[in-house]
C-alpha positions as CSV (number, residue, x, y, z in Angstrom):
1,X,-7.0,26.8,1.4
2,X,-5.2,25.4,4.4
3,X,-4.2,21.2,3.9
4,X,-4.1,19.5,7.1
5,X,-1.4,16.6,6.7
6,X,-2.5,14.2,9.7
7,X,0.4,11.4,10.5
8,X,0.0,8.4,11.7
9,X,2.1,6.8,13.5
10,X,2.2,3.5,15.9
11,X,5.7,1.6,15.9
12,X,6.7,2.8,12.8
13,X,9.8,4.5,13.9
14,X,11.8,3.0,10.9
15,X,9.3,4.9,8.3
16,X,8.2,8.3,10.6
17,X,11.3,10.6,9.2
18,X,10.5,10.2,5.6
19,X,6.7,10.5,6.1
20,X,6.7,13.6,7.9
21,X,10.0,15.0,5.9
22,X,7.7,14.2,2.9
23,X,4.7,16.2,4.5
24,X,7.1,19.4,5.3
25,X,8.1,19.2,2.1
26,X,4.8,20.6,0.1
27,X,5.3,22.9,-2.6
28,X,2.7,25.9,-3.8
29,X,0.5,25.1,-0.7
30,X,-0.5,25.9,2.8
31,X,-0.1,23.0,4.7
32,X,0.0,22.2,8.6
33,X,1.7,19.0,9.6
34,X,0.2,17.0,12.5
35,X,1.7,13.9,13.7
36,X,-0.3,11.4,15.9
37,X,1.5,8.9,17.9
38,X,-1.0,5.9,19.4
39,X,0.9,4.5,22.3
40,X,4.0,3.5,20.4
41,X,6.5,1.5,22.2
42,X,9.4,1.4,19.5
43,X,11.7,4.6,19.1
44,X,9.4,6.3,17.3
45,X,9.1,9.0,20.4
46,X,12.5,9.7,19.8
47,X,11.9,10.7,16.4
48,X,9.3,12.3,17.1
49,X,11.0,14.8,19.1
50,X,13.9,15.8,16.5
51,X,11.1,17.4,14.3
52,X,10.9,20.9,14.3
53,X,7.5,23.0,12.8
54,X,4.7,20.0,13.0
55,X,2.3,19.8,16.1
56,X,2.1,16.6,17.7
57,X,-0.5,14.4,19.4
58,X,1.1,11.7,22.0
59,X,-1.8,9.8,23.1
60,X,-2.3,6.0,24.6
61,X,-3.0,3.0,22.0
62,X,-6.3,3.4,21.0
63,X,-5.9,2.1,17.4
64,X,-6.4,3.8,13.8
65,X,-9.8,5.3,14.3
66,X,-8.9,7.0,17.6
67,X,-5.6,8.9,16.2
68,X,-7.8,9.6,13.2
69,X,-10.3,11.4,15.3
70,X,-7.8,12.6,18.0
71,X,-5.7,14.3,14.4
72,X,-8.8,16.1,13.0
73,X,-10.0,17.5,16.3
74,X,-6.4,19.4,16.7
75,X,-6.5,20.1,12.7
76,X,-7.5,22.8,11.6
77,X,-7.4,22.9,7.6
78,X,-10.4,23.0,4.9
79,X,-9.4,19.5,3.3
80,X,-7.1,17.0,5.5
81,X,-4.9,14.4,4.5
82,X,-4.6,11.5,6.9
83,X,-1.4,9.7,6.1
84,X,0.0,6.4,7.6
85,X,3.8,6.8,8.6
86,X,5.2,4.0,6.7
87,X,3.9,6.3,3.4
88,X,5.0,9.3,1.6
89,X,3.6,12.3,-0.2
90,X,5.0,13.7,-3.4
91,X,5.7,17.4,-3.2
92,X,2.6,18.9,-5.2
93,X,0.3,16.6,-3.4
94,X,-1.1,19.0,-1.4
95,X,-1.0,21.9,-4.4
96,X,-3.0,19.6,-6.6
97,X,-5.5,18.9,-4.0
98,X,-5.7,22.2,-3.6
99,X,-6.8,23.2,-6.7
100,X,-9.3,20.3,-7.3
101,X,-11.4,21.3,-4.2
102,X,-11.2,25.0,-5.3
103,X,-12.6,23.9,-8.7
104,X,-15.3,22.0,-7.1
105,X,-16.3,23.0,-4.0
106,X,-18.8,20.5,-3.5
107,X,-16.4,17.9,-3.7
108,X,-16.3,15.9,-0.2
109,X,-13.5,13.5,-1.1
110,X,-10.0,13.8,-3.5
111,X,-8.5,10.5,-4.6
112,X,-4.5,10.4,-6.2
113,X,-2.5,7.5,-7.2
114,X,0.1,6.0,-5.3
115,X,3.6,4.7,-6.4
116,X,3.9,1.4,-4.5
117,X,7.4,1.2,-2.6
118,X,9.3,-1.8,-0.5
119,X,10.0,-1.7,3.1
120,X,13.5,0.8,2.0
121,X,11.8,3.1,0.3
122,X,12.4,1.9,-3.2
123,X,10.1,2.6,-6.1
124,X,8.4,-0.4,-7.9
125,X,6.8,-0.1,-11.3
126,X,3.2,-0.7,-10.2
127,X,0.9,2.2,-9.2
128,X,-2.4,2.0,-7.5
129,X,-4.5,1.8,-9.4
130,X,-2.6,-0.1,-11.7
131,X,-4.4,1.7,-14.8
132,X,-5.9,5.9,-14.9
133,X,-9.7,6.1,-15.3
134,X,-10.5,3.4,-12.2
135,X,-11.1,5.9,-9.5
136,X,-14.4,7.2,-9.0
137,X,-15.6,10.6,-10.0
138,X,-19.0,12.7,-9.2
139,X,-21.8,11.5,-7.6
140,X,-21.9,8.2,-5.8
141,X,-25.0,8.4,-3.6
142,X,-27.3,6.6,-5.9
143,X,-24.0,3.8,-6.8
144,X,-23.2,3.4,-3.2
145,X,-27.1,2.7,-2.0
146,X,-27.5,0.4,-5.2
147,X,-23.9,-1.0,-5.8
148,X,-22.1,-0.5,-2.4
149,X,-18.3,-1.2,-4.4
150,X,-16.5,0.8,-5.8
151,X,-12.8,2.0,-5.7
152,X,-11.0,3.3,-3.3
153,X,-7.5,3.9,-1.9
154,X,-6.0,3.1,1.4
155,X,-5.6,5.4,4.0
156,X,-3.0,7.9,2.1
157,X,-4.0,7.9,-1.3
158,X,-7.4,10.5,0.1
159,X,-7.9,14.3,0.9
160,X,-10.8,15.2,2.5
161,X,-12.7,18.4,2.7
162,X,-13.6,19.5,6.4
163,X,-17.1,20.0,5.8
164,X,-17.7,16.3,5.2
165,X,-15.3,15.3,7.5
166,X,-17.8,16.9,10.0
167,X,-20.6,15.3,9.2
168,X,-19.6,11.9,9.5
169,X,-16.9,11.7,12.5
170,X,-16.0,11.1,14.8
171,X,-15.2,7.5,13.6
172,X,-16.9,5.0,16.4
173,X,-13.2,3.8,17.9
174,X,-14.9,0.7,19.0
175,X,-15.6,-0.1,15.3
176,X,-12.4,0.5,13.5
177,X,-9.3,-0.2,15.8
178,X,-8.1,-0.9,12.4
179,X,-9.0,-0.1,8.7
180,X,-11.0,3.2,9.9
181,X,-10.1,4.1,6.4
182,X,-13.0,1.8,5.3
183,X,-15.7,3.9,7.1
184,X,-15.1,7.2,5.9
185,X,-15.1,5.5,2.1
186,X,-18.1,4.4,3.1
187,X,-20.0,7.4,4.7
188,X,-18.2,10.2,3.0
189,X,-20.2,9.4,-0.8
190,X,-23.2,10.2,1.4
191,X,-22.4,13.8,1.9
192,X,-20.7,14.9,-1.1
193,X,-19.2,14.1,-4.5
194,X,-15.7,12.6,-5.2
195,X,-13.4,13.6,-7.4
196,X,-10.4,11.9,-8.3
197,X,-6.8,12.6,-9.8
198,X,-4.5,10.1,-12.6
199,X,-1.4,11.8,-11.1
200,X,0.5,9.9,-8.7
201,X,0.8,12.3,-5.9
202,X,1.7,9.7,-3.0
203,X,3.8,6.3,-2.3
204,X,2.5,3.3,-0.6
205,X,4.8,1.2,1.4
206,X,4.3,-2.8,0.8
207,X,5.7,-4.5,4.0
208,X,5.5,-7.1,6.2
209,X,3.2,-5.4,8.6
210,X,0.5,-3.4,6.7
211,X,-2.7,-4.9,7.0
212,X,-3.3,-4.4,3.4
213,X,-0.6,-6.6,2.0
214,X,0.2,-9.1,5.0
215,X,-1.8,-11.0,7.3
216,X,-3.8,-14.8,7.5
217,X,-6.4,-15.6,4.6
218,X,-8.5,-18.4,6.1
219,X,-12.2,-18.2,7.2
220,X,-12.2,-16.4,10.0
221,X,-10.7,-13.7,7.7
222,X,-13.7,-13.7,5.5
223,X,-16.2,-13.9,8.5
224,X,-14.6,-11.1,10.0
225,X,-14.8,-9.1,6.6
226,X,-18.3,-9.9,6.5
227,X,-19.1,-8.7,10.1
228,X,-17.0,-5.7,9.3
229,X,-19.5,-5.0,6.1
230,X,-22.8,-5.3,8.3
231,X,-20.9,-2.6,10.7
232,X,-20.3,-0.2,7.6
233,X,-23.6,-1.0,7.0
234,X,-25.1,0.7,10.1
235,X,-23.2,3.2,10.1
236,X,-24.0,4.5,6.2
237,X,-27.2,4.2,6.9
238,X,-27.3,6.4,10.0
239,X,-25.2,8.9,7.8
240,X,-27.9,8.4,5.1
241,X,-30.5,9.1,7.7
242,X,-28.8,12.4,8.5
243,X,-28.3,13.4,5.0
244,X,-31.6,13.0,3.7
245,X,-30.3,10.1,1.3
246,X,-32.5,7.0,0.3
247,X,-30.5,4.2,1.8
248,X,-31.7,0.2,2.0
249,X,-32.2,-1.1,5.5
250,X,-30.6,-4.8,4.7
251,X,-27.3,-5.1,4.2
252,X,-27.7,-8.0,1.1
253,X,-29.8,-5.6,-0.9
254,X,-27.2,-3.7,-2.6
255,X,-25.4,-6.0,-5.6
256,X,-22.3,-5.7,-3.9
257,X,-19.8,-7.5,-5.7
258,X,-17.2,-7.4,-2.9
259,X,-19.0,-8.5,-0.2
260,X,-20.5,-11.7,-2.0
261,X,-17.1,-13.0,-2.8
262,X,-16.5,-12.8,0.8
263,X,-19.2,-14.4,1.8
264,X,-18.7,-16.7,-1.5
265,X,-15.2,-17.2,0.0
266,X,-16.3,-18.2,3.7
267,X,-19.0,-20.9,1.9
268,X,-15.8,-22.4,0.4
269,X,-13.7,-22.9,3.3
270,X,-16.7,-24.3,5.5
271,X,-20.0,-24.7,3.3
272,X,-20.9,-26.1,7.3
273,X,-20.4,-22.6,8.2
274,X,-21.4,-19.4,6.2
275,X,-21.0,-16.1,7.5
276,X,-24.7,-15.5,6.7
277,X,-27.6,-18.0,7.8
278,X,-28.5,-19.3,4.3
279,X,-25.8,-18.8,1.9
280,X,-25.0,-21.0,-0.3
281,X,-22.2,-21.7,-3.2
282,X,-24.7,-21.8,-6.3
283,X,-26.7,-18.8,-5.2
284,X,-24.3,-16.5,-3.8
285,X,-22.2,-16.9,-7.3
286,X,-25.1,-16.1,-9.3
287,X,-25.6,-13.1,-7.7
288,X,-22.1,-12.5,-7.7
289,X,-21.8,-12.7,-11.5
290,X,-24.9,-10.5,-11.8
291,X,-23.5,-7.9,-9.6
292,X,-19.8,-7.5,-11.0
293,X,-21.1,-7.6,-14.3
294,X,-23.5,-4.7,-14.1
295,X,-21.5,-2.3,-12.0
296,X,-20.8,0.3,-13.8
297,X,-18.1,2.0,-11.3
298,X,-15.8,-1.3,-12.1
299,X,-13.6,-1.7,-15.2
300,X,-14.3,-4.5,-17.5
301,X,-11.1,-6.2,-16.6
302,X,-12.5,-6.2,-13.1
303,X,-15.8,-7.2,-13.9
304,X,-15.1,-10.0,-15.8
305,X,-12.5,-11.1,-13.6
306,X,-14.8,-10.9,-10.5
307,X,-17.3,-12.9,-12.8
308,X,-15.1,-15.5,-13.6
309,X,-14.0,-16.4,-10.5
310,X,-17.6,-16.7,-9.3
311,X,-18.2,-19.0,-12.2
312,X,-15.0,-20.9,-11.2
313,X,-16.1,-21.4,-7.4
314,X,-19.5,-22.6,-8.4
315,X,-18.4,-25.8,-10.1
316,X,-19.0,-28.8,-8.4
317,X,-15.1,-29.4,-8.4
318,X,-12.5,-30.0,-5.6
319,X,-10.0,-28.8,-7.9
320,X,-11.7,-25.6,-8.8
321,X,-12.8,-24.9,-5.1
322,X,-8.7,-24.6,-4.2
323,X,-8.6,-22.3,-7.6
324,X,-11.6,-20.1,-5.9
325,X,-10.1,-20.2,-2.5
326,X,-6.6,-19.4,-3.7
327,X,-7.3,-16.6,-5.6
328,X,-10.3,-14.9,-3.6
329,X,-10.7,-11.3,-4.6
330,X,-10.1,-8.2,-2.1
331,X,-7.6,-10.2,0.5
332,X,-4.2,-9.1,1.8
333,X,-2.8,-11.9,-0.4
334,X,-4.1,-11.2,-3.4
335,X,-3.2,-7.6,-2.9
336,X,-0.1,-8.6,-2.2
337,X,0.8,-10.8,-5.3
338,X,-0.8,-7.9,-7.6
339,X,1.7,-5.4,-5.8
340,X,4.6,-7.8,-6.7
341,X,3.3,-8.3,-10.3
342,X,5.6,-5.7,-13.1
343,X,3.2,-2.8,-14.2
344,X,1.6,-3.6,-17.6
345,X,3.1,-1.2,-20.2
């Protein structure tokens, strides 16, 4: 089986040696490196050209999903990584990819942990997922059309097996300029099963320009995540359509846990507002409980945590309304103080 290590790169000049050093450097495996540049207008060009085996893509800035697509087109391995240059693969990430799709060749979609790492390079304690057992595994299609959330990493921590990848891209560019990552988790469940691996096989750099860790939290953030969930939305659905899967037409209709807090979240900052006509703070948490509670693909710990903050947000009370807003699930910030807090032993 050939891997397909696809780097991506735009103005990460600082980070592009030790991402694509780290994708030569596969053990046990047959791997093809190639590297993507999207109209960078740091150094990274001159990096690019001191590296020797890898093909490479220069193209004009077209954001994420647009070097995604551009990377798989000139790929051509049975399971493809796509990795962000300011990451880094371990060396038997690829082997152990390897030998999951082999032993289940249905599989669509590998997840691995990833060792979270500073802006140097530096190894922290924490891991994402911070505990085994919290990635998904088998069949989602029924979750995904009932539940919507689940797990699922960012952009490096995901192989993915050509023949789903060719069901479901290319990725609309208009769409996903940025986290592109987010429709493939959520059209890919639609074509195939998911299997996922407690080894840390990768390392995910927290920095001051990731979108995952940095960036404003107010309510323009939460109405943008909530547009961006109607999108994904569409888009699963006309994947659905295609793959013979039972899929619901309205986008509230699945208990989705995630998306309720965001729209929970906009309420709060502007109850004037919502990001949906109708919404409001006592209805959207009761749902909210109702939907991280019964999940089945979240831990307890999330669950209740979800749960409690839904609780917390309802209460008629200024003081737990800044508690709610502060400490809103699935935002940059709180991803960002979770990265910073020492891995439980």
């Amino acid at each position: 089986m050939l891997v397909s290590v696809v780097v991506l790169n735009y103005n990460y000049a600082q980070f592009l040696a030790a991402s694509v050093g780290s994708a030569l450097a596969q053990v046990e495996a047959d791997v093809e490196v190639v590297v993507v540049d999207d109209g960078s207008t740091d150094s990274s060009r001159d990096v690019i050209e001191t590296f020797s085996g890898v093909r490479v893509i220069l193209k004009d800035n077209g954001g994420q999903a647009s070097a995604m697509n551009a990377g798989f087109a000139e790929s051509r391995g049975d399971a493809v990584i796509f990795l962000d240059a300011d990451d880094l693969l371990l060396p038997t990430a690829a082997r152990d990819v390897t030998a999951e799709f082999a032993a289940h060749p249905d599989a669509a979609w590998v997840m691995y942990r990833l060792r979270l790492l500073d802006a140097q390079g530096h190894e922290s304690q924490n891991v994402r997922p911070r505990r085994p057992g919290v990635m998904p595994d088998g069949d989602l299609r029924s979750h995904v059309a009932r539940y919507r959330c689940f797990h699922w990493q960012p952009t490096s921590g995901n192989a993915f097996a050509r023949h789903a990848l060719a069901q479901v891209m290319p990725i609309p560019e208009a769409d996903y300029r940025i986290s592109a990552d987010a429709y493939l988790a959520t059209v890919v469940p639609l074509v195939g099963s998911i299997r996922s691996l407690d080894a840390v096989l990768g390392g995910y750099r927290v920095h001051g320009k990731s979108n995952f860790t940095a960036g404003a939290v107010d309510a323009r953030y939460f109405h943008d995540q909530v547009n961006r969930q109607i999108v994904n939305h569409g888009h699963a659905r006309r994947v659905a359509s295609s793959a013979g899967v039972a899929f619901p037409a309205d986008v509230k209709t699945p208990r989705d846990a995630a998306f309720l807090g965001f729209r929970m979240s906009a309420v709060l900052h502007d109850a004037r507002h919502p990001a949906m006509d109708g919404d409001r703070r006592l209805g959207l948490a009761a749902r909210g409980v109702h939907a991280a509670l019964t999940n089945p693909q979240l831990p307890w710990p999330n669950r209740l945590r979800r749960a409690t903050w839904f609780v917390v947000g309802a209460l008629p009370v200024e003081r737990a309304r800044r508690w709610a807003i502060a400490h809103a699930p699935d935002t940059p910030a709180r991803r960002a103080e979770l990265a910073a807090q020492p891995r439980a032993s």
